[in-house]
Residue frames as qw, qx, qy, qz and C-alpha x, y, z in Angstrom:
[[0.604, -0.767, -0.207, 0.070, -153.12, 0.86, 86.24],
 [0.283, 0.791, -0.438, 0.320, -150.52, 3.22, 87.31],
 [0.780, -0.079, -0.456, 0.421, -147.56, 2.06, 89.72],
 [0.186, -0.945, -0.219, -0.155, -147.71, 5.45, 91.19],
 [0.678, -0.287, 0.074, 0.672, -143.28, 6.06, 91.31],
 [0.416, 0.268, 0.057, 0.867, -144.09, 9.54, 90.41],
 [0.154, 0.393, 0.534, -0.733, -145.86, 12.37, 91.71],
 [0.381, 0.690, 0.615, -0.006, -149.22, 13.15, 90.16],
 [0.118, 0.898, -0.081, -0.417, -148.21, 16.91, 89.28],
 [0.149, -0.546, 0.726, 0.390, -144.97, 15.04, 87.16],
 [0.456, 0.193, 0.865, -0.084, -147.33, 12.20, 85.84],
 [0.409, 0.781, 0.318, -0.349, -149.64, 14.66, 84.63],
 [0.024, 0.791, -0.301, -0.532, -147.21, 16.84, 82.85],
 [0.217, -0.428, 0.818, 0.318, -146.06, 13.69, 80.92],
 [0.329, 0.432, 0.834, 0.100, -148.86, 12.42, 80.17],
 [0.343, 0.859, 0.166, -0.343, -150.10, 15.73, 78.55],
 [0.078, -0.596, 0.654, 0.459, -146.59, 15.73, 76.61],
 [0.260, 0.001, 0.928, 0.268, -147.31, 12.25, 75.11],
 [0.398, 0.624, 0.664, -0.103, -151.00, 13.03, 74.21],
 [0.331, 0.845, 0.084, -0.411, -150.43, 15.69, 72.65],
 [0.421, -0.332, 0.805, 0.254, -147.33, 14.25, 70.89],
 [0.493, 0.160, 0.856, -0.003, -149.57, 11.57, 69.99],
 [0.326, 0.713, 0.531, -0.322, -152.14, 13.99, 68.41],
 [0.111, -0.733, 0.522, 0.422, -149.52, 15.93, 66.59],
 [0.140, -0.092, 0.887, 0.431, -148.24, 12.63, 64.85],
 [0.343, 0.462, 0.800, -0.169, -152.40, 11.86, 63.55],
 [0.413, 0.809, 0.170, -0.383, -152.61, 15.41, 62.26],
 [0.175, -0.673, 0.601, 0.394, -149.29, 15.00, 60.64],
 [0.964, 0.179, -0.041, -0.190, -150.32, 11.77, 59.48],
 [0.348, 0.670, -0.590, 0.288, -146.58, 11.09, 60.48],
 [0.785, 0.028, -0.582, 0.208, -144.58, 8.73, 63.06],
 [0.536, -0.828, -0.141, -0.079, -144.67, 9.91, 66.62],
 [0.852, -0.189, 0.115, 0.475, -140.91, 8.97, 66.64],
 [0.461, 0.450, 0.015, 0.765, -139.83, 11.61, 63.77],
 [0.209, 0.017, -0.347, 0.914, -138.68, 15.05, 64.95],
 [0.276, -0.727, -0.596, -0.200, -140.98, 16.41, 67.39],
 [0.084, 0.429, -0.332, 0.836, -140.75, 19.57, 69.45],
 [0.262, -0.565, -0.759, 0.192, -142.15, 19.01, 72.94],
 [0.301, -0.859, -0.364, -0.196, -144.93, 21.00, 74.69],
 [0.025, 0.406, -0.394, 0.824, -143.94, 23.93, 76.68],
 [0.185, -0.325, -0.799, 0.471, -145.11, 23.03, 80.47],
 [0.216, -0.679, -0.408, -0.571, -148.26, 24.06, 81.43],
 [0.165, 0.163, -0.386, 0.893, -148.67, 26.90, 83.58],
 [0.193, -0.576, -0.794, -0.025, -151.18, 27.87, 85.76],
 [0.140, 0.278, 0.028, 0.950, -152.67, 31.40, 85.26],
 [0.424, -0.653, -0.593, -0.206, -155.83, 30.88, 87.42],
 [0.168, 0.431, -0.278, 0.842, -157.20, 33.23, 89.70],
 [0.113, -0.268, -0.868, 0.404, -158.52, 32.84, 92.60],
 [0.000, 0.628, 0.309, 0.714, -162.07, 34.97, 92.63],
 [0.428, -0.869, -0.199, 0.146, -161.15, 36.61, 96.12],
 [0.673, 0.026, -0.031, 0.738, -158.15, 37.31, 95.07],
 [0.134, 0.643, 0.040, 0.753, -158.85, 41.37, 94.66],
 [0.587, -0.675, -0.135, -0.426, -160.39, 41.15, 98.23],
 [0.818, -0.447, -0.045, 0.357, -157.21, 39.73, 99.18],
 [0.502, 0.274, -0.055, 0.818, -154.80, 42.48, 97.80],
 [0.272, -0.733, -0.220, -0.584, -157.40, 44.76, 99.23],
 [0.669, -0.739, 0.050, 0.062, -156.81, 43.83, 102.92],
 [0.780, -0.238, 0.054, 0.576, -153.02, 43.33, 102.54],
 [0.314, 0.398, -0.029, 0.862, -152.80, 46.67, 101.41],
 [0.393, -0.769, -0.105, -0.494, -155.58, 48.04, 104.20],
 [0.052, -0.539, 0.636, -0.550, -154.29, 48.38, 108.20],
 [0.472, -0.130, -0.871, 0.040, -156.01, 44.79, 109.04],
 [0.235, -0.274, 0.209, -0.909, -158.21, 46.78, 111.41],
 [0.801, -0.066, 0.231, -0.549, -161.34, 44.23, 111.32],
 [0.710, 0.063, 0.695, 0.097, -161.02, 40.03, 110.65],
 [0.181, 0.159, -0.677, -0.695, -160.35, 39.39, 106.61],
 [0.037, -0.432, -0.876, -0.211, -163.57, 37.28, 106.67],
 [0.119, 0.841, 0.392, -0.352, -165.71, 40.83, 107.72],
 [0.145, -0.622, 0.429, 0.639, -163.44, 42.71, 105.38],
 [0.194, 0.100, 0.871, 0.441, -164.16, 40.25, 102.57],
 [0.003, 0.684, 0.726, 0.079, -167.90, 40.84, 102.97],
 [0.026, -0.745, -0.147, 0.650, -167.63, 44.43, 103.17],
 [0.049, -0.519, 0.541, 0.660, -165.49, 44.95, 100.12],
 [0.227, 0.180, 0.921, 0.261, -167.78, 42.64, 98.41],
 [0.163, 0.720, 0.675, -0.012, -171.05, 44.43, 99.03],
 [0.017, 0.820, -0.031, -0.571, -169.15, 47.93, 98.24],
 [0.120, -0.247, 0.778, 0.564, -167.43, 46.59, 95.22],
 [0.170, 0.425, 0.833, 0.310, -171.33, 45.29, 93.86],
 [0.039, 0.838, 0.203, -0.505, -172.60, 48.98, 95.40],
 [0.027, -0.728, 0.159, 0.666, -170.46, 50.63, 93.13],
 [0.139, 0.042, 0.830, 0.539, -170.70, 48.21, 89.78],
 [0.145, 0.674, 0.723, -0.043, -174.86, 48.93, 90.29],
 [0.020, -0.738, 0.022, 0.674, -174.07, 52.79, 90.63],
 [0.040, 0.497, -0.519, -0.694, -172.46, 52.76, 87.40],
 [0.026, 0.263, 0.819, 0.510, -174.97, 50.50, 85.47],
 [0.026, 0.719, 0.615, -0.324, -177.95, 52.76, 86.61],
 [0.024, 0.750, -0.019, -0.661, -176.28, 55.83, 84.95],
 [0.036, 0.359, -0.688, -0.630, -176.30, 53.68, 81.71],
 [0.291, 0.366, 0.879, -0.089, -179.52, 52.51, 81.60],
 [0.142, -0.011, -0.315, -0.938, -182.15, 54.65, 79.28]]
């Protein structure tokens, strides 16, 4: 059970350091102790999947609500992916 005297985001990070550590020393068949190089932190490279439909309004003049904007740019953005698999069909 944890005692929770860190945050979870700092918890995590350590605890992915040590497992992997751990795993390291198993393939090694070696002593977790001898010289180890630690993990580079893990980044997060996720994207959100509105995320074009948000750069889209912040670059447009914010004319209509971002939730009608979203759904436009959605059903022109699947218009124009059908266009272009229809002229590659045979």
């Amino acid at each position: 059970a944890s005692d929770k005297s860190m945050a979870y985001e700092d918890f995590e990070k350590q605890y992915l350091m040590e497992a992997v550590a751990l795993v390291k020393s198993k393939q090694a068949g070696t002593d977790a102790t001898e010289d180890q190089e630690q993990p580079e932190a893990v980044v997060d490279v996720s994207v959100p999947y509105n995320a074009a439909a948000k750069l889209a309004y912040e670059a447009s003049d914010k004319s209509m609500a971002y939730e009608d904007f979203e759904k436009q740019y959605l059903m022109e953005a699947v218009a124009l992916v059908k266009s272009k698999q229809a002229g590659t069909d045979a």
